[in-house]
C-alpha positions in Angstrom: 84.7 310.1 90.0 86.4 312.5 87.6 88.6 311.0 85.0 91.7 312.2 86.7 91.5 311.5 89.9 90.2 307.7 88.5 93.7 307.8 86.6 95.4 308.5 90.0 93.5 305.7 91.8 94.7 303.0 89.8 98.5 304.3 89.3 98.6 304.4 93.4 97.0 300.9 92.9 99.4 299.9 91.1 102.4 300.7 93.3 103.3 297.7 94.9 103.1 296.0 91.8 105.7 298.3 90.3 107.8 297.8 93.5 107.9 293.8 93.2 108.3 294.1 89.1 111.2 296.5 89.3 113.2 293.9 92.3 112.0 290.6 90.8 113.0 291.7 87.2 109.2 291.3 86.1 107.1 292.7 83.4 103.8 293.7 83.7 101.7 291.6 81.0 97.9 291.6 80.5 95.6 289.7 77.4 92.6 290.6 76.6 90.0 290.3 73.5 90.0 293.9 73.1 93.9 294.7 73.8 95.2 290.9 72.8 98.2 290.6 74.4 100.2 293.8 76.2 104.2 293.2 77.4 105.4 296.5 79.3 108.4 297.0 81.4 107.6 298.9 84.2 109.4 302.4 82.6 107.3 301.5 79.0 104.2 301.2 81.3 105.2 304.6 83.9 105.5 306.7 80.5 102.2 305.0 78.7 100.3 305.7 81.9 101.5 309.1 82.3 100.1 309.8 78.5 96.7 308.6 79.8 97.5 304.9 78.3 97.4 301.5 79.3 95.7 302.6 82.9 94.3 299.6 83.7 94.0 298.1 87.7 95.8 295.9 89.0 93.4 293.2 88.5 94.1 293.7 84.9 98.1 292.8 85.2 100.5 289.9 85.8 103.6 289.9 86.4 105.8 288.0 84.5 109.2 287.2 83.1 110.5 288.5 79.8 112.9 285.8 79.5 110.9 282.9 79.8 108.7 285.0 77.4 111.5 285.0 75.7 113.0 281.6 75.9 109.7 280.7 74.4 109.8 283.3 71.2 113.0 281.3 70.7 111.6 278.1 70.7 108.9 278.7 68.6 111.0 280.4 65.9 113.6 277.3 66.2 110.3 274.7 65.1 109.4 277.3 62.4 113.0 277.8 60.8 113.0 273.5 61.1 109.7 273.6 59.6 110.7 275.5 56.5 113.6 273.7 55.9 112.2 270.6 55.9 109.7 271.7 53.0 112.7 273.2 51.3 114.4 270.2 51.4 111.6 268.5 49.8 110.9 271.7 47.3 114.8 271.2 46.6 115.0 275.0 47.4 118.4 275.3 48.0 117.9 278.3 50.8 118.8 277.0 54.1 117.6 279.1 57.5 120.1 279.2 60.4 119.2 280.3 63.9 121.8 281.9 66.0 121.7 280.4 69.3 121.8 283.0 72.4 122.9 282.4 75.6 120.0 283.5 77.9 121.3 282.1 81.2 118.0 282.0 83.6 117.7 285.3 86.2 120.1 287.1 83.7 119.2 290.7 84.2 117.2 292.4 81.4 117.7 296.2 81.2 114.1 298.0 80.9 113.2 299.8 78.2 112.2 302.8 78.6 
């Protein structure tokens, strides 16, 4: 199968996954050893594919949300900026970290990038 016609085989493979992405509000996300870990809204992913990237069955993708993704960046950043002020506290560093809080209500509608 020419390259080509193998590109076109997996974008109209991956039709129905672009449909439910775009009306669930989903991203398409994939990890791998050789990638590590790929995020793409489905208008990143149309315009990566259509420069010959990324173009990878749907086998290869999940669909997923970007806010719990997210919601969980935001976590993780909350224990890290605790984390350094605790040991500042102790250093006596007198720099304090703050974390502005966002209001992410759940099923909020994320524009795509595109």
């Amino acid at each position: 199968m020419s390259h080509s016609v193998q590109e076109q085989v997996i974008i109209m493979s991956l039709k129905p996954l672009f449909e439910q992405a775009e009306a669930e509000n989903r991203w398409f996300y994939h990890n791998s050893e050789e990638a590590g870990e790929v995020w793409a809204s489905p208008g990143y992913l149309h315009k990566e594919q259509s420069e010959g990237r990324l173009l990878w069955p749907p086998e290869h993708w999940e669909l997923r949300s970007p806010i719990d993704y997210m919601a969980s960046i935001h976590r993780k950043a909350g224990e890290l900026i605790e984390e350094y002020n605790e040991m500042a506290e102790l250093l006596r560093v007198p720099h304090v970290l703050l974390m502005e809080e966002q209001d992410m209500e759940p099923g909020a509608r994320v524009g795509w990038i595109s």
